[in-house]
Backbone atoms as SQL, in Angstrom:
CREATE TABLE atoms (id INTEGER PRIMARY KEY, chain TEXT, resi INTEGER, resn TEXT, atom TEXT, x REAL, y REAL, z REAL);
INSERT INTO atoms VALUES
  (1, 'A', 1, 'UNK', 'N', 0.823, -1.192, 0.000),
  (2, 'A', 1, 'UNK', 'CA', 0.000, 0.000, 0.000),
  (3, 'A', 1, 'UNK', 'C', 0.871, 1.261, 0.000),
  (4, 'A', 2, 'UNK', 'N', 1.840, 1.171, 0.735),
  (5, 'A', 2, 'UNK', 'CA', 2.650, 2.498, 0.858),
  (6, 'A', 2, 'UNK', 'C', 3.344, 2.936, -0.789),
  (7, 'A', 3, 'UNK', 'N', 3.994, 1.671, -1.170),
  (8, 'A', 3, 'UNK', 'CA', 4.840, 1.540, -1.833),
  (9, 'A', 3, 'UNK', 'C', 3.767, 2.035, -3.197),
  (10, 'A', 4, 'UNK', 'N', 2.673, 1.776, -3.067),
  (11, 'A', 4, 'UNK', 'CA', 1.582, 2.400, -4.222),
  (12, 'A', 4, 'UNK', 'C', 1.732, 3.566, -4.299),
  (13, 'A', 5, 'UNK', 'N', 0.995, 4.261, -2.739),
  (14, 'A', 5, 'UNK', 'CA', 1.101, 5.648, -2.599),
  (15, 'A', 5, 'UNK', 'C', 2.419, 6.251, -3.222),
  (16, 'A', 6, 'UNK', 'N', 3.672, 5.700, -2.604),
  (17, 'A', 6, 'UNK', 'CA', 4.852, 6.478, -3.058),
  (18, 'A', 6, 'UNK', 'C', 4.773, 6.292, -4.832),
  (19, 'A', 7, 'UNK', 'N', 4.976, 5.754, -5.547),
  (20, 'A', 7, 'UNK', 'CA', 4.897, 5.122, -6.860),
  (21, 'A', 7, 'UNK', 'C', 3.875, 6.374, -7.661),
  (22, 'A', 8, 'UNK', 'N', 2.948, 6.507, -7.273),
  (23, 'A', 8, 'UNK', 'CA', 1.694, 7.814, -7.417),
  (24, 'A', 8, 'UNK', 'C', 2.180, 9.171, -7.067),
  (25, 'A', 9, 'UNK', 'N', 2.581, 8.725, -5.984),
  (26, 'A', 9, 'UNK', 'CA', 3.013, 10.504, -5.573),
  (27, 'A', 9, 'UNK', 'C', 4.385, 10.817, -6.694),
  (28, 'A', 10, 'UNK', 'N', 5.544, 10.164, -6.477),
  (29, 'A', 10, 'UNK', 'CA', 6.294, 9.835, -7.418),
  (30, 'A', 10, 'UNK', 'C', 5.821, 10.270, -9.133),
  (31, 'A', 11, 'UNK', 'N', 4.747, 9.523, -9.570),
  (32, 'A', 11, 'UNK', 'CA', 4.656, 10.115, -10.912),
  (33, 'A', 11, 'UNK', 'C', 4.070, 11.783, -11.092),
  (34, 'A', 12, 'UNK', 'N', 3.041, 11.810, -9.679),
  (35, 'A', 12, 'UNK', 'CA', 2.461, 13.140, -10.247),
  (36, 'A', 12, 'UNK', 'C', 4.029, 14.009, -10.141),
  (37, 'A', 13, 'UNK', 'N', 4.667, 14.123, -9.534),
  (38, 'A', 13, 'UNK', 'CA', 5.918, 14.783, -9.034),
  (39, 'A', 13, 'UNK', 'C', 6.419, 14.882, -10.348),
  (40, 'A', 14, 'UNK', 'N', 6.678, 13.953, -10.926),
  (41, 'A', 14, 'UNK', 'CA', 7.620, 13.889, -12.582),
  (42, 'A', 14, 'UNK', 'C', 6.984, 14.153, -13.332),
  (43, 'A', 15, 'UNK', 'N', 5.277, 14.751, -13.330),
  (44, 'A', 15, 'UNK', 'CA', 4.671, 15.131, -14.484),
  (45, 'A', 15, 'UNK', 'C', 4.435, 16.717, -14.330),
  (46, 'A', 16, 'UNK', 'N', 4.881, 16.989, -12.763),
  (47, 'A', 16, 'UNK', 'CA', 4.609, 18.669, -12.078),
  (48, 'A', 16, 'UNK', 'C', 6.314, 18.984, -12.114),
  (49, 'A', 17, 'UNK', 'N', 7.238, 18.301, -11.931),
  (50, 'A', 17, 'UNK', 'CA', 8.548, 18.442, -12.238),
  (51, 'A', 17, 'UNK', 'C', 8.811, 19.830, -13.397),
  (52, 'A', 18, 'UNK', 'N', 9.701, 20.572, -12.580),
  (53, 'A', 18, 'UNK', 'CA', 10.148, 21.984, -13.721),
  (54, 'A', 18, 'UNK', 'C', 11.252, 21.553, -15.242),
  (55, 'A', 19, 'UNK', 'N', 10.657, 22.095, -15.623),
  (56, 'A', 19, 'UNK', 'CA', 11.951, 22.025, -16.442),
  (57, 'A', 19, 'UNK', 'C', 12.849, 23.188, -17.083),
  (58, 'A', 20, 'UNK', 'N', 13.650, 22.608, -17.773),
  (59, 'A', 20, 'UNK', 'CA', 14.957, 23.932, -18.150),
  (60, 'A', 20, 'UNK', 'C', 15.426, 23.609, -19.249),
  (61, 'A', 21, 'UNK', 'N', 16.503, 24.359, -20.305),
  (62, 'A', 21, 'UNK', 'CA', 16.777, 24.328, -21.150),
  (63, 'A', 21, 'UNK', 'C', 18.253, 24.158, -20.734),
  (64, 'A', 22, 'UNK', 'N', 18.156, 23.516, -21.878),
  (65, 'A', 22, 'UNK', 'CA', 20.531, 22.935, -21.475),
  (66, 'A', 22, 'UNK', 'C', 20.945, 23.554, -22.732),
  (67, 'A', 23, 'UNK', 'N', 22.046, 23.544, -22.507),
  (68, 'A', 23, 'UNK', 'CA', 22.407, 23.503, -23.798),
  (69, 'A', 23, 'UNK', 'C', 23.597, 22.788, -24.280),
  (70, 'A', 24, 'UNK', 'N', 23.932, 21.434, -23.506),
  (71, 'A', 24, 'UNK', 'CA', 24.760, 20.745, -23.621),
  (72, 'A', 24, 'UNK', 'C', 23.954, 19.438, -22.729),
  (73, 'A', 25, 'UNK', 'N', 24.190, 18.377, -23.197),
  (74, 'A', 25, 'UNK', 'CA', 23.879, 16.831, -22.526),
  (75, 'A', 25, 'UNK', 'C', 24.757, 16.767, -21.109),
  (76, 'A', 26, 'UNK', 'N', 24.143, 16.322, -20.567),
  (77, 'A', 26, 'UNK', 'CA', 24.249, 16.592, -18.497),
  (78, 'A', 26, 'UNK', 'C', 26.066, 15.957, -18.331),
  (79, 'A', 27, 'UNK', 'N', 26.496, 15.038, -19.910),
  (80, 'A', 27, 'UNK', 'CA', 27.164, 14.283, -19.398),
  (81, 'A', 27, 'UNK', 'C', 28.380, 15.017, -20.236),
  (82, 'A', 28, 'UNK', 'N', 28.100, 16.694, -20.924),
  (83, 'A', 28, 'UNK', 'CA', 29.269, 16.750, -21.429),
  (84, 'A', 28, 'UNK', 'C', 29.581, 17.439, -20.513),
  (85, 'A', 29, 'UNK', 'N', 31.351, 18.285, -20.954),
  (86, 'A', 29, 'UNK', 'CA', 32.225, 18.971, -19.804),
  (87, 'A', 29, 'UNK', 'C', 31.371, 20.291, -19.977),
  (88, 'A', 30, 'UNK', 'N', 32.029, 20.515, -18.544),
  (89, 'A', 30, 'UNK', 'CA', 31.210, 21.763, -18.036),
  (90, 'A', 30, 'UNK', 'C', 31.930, 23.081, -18.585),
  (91, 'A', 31, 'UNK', 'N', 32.916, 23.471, -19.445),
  (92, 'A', 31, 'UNK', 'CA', 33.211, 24.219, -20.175),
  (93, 'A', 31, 'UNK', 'C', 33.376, 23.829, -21.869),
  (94, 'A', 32, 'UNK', 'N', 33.144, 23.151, -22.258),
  (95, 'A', 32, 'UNK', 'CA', 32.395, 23.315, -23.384),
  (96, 'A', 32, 'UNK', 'C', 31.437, 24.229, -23.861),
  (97, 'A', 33, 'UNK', 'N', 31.787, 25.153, -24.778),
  (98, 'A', 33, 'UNK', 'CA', 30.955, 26.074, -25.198),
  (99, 'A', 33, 'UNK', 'C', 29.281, 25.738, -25.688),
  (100, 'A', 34, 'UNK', 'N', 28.561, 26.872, -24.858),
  (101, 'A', 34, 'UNK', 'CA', 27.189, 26.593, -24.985),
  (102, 'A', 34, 'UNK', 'C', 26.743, 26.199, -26.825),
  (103, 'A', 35, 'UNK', 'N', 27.744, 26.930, -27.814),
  (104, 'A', 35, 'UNK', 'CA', 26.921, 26.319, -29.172),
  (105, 'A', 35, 'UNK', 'C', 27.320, 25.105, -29.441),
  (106, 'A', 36, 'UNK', 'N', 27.719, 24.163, -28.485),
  (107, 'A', 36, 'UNK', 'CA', 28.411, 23.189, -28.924),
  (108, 'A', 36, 'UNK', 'C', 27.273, 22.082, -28.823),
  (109, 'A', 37, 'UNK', 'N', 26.153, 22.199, -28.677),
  (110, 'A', 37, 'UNK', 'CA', 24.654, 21.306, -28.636),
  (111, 'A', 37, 'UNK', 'C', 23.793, 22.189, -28.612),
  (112, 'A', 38, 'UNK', 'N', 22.791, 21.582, -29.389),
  (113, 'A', 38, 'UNK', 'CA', 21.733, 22.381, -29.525),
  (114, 'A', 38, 'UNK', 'C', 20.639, 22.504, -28.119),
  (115, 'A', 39, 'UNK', 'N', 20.128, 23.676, -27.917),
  (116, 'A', 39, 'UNK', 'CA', 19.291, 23.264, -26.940),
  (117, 'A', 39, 'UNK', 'C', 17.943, 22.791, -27.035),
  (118, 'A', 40, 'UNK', 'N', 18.303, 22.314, -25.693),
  (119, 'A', 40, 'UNK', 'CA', 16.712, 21.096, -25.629),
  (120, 'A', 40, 'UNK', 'C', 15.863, 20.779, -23.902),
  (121, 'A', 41, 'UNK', 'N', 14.949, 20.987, -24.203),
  (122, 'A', 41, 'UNK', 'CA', 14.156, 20.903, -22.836),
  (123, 'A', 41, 'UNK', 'C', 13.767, 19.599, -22.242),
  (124, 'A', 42, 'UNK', 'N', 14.542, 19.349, -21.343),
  (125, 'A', 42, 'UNK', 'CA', 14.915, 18.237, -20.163),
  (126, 'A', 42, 'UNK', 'C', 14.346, 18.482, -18.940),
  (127, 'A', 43, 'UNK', 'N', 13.365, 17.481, -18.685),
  (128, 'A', 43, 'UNK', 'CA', 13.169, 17.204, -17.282),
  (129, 'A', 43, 'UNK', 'C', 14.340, 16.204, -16.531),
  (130, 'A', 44, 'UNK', 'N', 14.775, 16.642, -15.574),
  (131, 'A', 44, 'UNK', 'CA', 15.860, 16.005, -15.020),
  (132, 'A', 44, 'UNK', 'C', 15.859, 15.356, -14.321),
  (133, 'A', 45, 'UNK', 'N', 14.471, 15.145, -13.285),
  (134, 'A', 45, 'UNK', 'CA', 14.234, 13.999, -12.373),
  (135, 'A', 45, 'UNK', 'C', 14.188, 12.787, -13.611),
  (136, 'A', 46, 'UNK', 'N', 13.023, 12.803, -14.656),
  (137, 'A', 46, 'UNK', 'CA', 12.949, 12.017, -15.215),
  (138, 'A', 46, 'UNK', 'C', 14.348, 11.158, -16.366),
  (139, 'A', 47, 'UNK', 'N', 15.220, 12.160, -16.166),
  (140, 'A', 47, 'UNK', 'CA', 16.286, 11.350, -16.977),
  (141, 'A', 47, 'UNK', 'C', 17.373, 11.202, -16.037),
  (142, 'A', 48, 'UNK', 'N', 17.292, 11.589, -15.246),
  (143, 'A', 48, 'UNK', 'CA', 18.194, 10.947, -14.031),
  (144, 'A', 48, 'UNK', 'C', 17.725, 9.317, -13.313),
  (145, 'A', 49, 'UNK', 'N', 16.084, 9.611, -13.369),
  (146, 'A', 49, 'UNK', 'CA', 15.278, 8.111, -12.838),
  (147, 'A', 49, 'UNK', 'C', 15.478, 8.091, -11.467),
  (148, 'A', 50, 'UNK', 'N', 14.877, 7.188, -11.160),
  (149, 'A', 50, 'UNK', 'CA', 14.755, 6.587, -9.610),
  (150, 'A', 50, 'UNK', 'C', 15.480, 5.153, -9.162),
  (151, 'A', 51, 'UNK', 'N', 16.333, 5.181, -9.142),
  (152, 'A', 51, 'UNK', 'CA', 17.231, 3.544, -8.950),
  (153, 'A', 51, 'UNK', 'C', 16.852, 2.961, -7.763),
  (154, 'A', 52, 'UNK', 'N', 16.656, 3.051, -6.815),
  (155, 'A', 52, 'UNK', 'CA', 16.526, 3.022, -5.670),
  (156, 'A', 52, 'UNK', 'C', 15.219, 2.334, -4.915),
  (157, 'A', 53, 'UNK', 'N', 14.580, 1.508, -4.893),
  (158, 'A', 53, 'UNK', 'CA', 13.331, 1.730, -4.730),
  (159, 'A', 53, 'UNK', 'C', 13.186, 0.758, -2.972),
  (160, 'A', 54, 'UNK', 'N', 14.230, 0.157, -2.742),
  (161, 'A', 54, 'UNK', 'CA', 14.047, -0.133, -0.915),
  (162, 'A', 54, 'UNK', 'C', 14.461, 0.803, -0.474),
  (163, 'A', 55, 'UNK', 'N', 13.585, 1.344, 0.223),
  (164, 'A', 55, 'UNK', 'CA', 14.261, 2.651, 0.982),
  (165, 'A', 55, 'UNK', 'C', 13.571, 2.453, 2.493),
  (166, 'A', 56, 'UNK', 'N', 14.298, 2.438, 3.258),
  (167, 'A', 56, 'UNK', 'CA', 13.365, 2.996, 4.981),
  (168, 'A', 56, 'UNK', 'C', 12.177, 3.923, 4.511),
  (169, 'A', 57, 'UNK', 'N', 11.458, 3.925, 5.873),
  (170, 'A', 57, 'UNK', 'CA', 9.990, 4.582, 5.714),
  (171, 'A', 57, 'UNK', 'C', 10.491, 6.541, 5.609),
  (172, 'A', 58, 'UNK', 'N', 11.568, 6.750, 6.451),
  (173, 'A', 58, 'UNK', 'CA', 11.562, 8.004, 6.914),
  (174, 'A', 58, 'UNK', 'C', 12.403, 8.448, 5.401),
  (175, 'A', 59, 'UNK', 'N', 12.844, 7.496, 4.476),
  (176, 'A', 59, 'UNK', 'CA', 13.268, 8.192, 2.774),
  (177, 'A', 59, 'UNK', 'C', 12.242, 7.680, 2.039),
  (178, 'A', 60, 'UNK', 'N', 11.499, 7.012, 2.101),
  (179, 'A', 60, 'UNK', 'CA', 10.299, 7.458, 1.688),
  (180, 'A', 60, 'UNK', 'C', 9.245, 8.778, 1.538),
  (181, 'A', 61, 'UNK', 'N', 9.383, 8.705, 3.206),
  (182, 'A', 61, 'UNK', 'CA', 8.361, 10.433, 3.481),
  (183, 'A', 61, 'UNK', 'C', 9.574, 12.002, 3.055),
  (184, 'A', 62, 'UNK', 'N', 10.342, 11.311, 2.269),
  (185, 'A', 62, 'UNK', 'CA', 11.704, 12.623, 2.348),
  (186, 'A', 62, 'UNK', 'C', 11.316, 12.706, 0.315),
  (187, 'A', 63, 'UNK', 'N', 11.065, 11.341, -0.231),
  (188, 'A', 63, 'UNK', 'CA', 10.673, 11.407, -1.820),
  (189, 'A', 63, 'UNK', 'C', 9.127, 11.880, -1.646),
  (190, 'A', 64, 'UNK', 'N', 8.468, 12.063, -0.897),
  (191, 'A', 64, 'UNK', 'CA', 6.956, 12.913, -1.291),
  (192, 'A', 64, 'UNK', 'C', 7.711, 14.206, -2.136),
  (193, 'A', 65, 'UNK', 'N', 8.082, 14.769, -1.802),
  (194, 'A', 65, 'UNK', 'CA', 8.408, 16.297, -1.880),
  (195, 'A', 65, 'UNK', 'C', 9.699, 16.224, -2.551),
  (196, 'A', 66, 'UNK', 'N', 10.486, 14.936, -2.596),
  (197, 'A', 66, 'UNK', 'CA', 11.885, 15.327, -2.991),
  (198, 'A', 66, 'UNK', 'C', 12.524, 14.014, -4.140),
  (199, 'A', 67, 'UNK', 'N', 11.688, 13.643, -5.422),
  (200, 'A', 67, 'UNK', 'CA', 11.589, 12.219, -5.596),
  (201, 'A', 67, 'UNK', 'C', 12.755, 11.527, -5.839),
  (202, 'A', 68, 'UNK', 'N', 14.031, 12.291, -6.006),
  (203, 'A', 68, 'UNK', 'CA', 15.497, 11.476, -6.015),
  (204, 'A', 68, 'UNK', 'C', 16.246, 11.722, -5.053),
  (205, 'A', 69, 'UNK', 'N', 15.740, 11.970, -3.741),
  (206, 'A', 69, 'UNK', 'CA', 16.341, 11.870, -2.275),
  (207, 'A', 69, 'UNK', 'C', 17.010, 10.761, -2.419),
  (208, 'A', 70, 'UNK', 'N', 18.546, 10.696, -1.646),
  (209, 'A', 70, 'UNK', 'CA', 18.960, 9.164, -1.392),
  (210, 'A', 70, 'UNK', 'C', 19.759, 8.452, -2.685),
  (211, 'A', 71, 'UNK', 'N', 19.484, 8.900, -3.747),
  (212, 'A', 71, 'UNK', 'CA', 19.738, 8.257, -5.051),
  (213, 'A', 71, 'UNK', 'C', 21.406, 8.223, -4.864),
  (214, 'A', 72, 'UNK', 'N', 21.996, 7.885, -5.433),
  (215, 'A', 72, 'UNK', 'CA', 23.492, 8.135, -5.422),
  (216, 'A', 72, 'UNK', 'C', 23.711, 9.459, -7.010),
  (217, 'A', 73, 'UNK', 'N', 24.774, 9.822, -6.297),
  (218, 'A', 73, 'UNK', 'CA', 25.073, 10.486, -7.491),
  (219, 'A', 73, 'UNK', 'C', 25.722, 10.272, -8.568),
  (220, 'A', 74, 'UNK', 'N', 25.526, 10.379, -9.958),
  (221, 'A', 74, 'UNK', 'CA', 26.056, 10.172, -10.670),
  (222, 'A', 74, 'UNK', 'C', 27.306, 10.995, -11.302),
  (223, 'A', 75, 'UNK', 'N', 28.337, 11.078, -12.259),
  (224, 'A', 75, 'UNK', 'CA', 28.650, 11.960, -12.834),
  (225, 'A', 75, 'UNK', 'C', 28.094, 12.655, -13.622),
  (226, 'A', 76, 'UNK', 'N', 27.085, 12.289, -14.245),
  (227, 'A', 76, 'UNK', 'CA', 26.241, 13.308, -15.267),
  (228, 'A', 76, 'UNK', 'C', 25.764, 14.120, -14.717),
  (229, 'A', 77, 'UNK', 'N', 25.140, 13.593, -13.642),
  (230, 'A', 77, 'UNK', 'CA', 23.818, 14.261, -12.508),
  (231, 'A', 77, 'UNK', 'C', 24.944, 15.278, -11.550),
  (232, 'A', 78, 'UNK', 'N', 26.331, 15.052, -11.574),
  (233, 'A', 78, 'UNK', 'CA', 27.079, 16.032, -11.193),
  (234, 'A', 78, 'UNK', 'C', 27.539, 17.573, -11.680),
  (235, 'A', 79, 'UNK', 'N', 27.667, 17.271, -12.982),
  (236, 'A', 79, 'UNK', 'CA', 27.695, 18.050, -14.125),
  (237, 'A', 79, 'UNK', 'C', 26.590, 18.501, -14.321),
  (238, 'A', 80, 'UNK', 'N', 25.547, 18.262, -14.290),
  (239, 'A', 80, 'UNK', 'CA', 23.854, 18.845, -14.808),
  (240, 'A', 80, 'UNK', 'C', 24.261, 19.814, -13.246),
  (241, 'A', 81, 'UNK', 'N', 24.423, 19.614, -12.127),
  (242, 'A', 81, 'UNK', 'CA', 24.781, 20.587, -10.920),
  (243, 'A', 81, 'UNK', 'C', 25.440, 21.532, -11.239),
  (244, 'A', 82, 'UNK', 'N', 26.718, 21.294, -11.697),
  (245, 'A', 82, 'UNK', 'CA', 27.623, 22.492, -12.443),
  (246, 'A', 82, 'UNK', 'C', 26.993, 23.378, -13.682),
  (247, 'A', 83, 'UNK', 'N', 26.364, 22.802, -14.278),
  (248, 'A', 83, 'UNK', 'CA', 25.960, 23.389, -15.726),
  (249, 'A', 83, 'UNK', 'C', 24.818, 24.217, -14.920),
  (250, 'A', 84, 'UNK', 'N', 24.067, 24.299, -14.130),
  (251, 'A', 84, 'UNK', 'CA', 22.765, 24.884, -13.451),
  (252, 'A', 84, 'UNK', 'C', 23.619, 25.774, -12.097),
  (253, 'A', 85, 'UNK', 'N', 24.105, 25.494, -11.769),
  (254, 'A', 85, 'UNK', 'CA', 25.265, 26.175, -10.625),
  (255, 'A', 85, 'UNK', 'C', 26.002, 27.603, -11.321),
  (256, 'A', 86, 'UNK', 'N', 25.838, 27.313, -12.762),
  (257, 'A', 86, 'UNK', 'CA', 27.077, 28.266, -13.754),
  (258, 'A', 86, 'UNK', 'C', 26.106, 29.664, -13.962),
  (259, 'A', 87, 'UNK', 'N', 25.036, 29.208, -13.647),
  (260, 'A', 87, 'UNK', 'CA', 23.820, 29.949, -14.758),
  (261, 'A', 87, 'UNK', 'C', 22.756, 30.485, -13.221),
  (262, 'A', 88, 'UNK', 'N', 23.917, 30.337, -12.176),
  (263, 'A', 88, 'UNK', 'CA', 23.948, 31.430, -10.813),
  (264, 'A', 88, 'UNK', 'C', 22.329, 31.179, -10.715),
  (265, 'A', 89, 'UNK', 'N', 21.676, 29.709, -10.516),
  (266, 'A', 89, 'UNK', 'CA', 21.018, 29.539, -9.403),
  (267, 'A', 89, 'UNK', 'C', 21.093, 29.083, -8.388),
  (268, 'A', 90, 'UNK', 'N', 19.993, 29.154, -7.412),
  (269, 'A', 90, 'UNK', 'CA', 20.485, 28.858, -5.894),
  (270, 'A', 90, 'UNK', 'C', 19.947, 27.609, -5.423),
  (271, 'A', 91, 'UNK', 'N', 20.548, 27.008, -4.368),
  (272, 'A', 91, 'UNK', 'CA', 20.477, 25.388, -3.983),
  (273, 'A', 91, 'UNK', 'C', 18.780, 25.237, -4.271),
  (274, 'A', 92, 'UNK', 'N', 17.771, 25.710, -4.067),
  (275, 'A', 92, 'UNK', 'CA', 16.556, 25.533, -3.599),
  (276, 'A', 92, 'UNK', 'C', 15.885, 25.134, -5.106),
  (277, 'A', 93, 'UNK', 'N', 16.813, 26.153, -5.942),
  (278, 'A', 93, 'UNK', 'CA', 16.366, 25.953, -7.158),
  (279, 'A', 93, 'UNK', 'C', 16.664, 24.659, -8.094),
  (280, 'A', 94, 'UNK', 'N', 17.798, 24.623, -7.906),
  (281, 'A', 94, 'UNK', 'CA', 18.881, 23.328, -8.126),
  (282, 'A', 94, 'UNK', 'C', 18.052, 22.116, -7.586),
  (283, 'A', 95, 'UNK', 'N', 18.003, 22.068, -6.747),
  (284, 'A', 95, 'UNK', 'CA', 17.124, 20.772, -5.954),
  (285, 'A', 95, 'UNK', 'C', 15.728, 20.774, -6.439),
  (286, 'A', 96, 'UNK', 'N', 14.799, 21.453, -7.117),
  (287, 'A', 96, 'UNK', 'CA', 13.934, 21.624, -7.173),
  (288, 'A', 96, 'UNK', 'C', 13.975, 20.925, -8.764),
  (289, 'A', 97, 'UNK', 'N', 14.877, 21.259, -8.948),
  (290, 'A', 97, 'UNK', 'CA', 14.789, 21.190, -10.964),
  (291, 'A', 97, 'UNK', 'C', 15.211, 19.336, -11.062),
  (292, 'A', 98, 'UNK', 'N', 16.212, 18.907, -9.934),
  (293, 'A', 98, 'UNK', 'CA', 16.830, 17.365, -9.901),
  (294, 'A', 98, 'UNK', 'C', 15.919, 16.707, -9.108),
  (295, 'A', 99, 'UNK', 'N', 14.940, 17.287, -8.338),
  (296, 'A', 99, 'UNK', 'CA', 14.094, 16.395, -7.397),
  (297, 'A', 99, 'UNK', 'C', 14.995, 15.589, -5.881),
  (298, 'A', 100, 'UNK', 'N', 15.951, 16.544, -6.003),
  (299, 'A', 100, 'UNK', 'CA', 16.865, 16.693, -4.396),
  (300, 'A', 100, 'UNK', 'C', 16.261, 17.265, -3.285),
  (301, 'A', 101, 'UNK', 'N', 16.976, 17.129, -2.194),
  (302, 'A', 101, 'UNK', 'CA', 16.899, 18.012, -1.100),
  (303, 'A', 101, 'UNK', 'C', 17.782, 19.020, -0.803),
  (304, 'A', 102, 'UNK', 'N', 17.425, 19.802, -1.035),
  (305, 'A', 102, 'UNK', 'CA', 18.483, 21.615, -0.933),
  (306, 'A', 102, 'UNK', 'C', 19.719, 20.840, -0.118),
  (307, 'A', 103, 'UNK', 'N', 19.435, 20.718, 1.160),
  (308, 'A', 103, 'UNK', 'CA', 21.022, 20.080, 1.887),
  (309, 'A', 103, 'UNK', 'C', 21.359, 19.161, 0.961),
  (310, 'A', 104, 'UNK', 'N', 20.941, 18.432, 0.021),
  (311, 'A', 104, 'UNK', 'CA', 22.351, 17.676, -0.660),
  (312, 'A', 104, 'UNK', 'C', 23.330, 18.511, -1.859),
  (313, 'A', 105, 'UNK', 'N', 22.148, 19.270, -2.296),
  (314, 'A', 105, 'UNK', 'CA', 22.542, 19.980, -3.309),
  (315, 'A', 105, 'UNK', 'C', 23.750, 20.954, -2.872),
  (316, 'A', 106, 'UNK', 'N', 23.626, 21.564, -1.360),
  (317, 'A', 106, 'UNK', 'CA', 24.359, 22.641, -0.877),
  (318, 'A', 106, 'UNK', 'C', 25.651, 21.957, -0.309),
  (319, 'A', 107, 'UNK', 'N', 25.233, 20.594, 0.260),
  (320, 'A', 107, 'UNK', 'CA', 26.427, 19.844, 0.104),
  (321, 'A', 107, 'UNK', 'C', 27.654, 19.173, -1.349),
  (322, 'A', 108, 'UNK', 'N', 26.619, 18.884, -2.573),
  (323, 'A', 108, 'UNK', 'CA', 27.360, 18.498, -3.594),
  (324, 'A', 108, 'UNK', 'C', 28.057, 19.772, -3.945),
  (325, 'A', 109, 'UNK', 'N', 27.341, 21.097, -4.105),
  (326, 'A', 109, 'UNK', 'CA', 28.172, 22.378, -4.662),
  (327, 'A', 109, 'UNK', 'C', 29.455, 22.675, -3.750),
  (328, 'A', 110, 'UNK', 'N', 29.476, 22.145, -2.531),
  (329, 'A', 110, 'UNK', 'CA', 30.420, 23.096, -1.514),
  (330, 'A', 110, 'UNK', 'C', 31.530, 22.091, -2.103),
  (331, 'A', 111, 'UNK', 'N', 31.234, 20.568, -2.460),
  (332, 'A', 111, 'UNK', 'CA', 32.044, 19.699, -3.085),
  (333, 'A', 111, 'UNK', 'C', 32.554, 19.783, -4.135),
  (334, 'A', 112, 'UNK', 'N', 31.917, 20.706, -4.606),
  (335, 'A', 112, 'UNK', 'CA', 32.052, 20.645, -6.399),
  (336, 'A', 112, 'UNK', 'C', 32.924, 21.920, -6.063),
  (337, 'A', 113, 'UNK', 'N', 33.243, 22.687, -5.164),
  (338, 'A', 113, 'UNK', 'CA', 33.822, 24.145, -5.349),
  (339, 'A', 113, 'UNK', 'C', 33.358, 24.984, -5.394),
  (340, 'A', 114, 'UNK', 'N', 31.471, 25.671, -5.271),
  (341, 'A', 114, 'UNK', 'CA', 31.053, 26.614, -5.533),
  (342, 'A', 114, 'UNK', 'C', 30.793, 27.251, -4.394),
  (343, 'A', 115, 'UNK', 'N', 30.909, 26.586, -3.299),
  (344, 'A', 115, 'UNK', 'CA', 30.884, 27.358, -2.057),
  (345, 'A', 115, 'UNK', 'C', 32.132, 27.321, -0.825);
């Protein structure tokens, strides 16, 4: 039953999910010049996905609101941070666009060098 609920809440989330314009694939370098791909509008929870799906109850109630809480990070999904980090938005926003929680995001940037 839970695992329904989450699964539901989960999709409406990826169909209310923001999106943004790139202008490079999440997985190229982060200085590569912007004409170097065309741009294209990416939802990023949805191409990042959900790997994860045993989770404790209390990362469960953390994916209502946040649907790739917990996920591991990838390198692409690191770079999609940098490429959105470059273009001077702020953690809340960042997390909002990957389906994170601001503290991971404010943690991956301080990692990545931006803070």
């Amino acid at each position: 039953m839970l695992y329904k609920q989450f699964t539901e809440q989960v999709l409406a989330l990826r169909q209310q999910s923001a999106r943004i314009s790139v202008t490079a694939a999440p997985n190229a370098s982060v200085s590569s010049p912007p004409q170097a791909a065309p741009k294209a509008e990416v939802n990023l929870i949805q191409y990042f996905g959900i790997r994860k799906p045993d989770l404790k109850p209390e990362m469960i109630e953390a994916r209502r609101s946040h649907p790739r809480a917990y996920e591991s990070w990838t390198e692409e999904e690191e770079n999609a941070v940098e490429q959105v980090a470059n273009r001077q938005m702020n953690a809340e926003t960042i997390a909002r666009l990957l389906g994170r929680q601001p503290s991971a995001i404010e943690r991956k940037l301080k990692e990545l060098g931006y803070w």
